[in-house]
N, C-alpha and C positions, 0 to 999 in steps of 0.2 A: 123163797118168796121175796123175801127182801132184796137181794141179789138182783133177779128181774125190776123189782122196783126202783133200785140203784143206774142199773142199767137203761132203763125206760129216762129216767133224768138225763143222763148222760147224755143220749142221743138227741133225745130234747133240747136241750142245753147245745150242742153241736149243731142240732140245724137252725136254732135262732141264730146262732152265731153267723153260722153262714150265710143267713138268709137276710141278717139284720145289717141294720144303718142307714138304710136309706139313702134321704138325698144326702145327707152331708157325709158320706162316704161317696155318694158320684162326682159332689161338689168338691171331694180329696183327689178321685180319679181324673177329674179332669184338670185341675192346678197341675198335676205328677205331668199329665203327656204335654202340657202346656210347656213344660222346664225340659222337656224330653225334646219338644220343637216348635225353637225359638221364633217361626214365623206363625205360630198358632196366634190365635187371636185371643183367645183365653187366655196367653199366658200374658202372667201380671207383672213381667221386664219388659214387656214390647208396648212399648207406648205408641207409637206408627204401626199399626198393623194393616193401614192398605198403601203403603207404599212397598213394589215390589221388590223382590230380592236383586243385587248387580245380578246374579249369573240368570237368573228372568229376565230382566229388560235385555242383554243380548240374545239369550234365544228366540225374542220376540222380532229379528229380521230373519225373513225368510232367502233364501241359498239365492231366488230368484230376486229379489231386491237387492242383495246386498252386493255393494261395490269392492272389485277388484281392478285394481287397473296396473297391479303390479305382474301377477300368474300371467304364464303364457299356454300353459297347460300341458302338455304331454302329445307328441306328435310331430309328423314331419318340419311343422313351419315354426321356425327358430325365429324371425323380423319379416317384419314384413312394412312398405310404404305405402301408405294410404294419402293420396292426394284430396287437398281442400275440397278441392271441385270434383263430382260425381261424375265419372266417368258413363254417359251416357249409352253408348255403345255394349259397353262390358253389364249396365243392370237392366240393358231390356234382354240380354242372353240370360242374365239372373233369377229377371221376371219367369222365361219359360222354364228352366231348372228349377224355381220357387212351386213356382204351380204344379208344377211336374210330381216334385218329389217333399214338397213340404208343408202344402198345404191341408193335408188329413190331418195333421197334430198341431199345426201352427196356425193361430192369428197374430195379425203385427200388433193391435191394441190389448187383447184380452187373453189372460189363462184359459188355456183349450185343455186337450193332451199335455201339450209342453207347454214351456212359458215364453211369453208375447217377444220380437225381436225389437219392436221398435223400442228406437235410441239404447240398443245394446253396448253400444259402443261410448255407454255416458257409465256403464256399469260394468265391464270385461277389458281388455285387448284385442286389439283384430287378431294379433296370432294363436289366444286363447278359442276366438269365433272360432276360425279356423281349421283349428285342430279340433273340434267338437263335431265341427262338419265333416270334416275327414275321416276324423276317427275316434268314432261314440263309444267303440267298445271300451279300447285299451284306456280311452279319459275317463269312462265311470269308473272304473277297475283301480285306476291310479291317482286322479285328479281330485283333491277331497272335493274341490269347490262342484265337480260333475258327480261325483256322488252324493253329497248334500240335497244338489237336485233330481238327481231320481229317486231319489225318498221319497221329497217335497212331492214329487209328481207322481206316489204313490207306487215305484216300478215299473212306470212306463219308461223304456229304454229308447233311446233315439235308435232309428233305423240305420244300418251303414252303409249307403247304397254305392259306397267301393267311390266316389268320385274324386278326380284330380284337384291339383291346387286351384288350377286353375277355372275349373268351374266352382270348387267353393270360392273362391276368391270374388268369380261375377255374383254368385248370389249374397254375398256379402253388400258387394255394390247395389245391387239391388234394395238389399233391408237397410243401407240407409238412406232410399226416396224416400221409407215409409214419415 
């Protein structure tokens, strides 16, 4: 009998144990994960705790914001010359290849499908345009900057509808009337 009785404490004893402290053992748990990570706001080193981390403030531009002007991307077109003056001729063919074949995924001002072209060329290379135009496969596949954006755009993949330089080239001319 005593045995049992010994026993009966025991376990007693064991689950107060387990079951006790309370808040100021939560108030121990949360200091621990606090030191565990250092952007915690609990934790009592991090005096700024709403200024964001560097490596968050760059993830905070999106693939479609962000400027390249150096990548030319992956694809037939190595340089290309882009003259001042908009080549009138060559963006009203652009126009009809634009509507033709680009207008289901693309507006010039706003996020659709893909992302907006107007003033692309304030944020890429014409030979990066280009080659995007050209050839959406092998850039997502190889281009971080073209994979970044089909993330961004949830895996919507640009369509490849096989065309020459030189029709990308007019609708190029074209997206910058917009």
């Amino acid at each position: 009998m005593k045995n049992y009785f010994k026993l009966g404490l025991l376990v007693l004893a064991v689950s107060l144990y387990s079951c006790g402290g309370g808040e100021a053992e939560t108030e121990t748990k949360k200091e621990e994960s606090a030191l565990v990570n250092p952007n915690n706001p609990n934790n009592p080193n991090n005096s700024v705790a709403d200024e964001p981390a560097e490596e968050e403030a760059t993830d905070e531009v999106l693939p479609s914001q962000r400027i390249d002007l150096v990548s030319i991307g992956v694809g037939p077109v190595k340089s290309v010359t882009i003259d001042e003056a908009i080549d009138e001729e060559m963006a009203a063919k652009g126009k009809t290849l634009y509507d033709q074949k680009c207008t289901a995924c693309h507006k010039p001002d706003e996020r659709f499908v893909g992302p907006p072209q107007k003033d692309i060329l304030e944020r890429r290379t014409p030979e990066w345009v280009l080659n995007m135009i050209i050839n959406p496969d092998v850039m997502v596949k190889e281009d971080p900057l073209a994979k970044a954006l089909f993330e961004e755009y949830k895996g919507a993949a640009m369509t490849n509808y096989n065309l020459s330089e030189e029709d990308a080239r007019a609708i190029l001319e074209y997206i910058r009337t917009f």
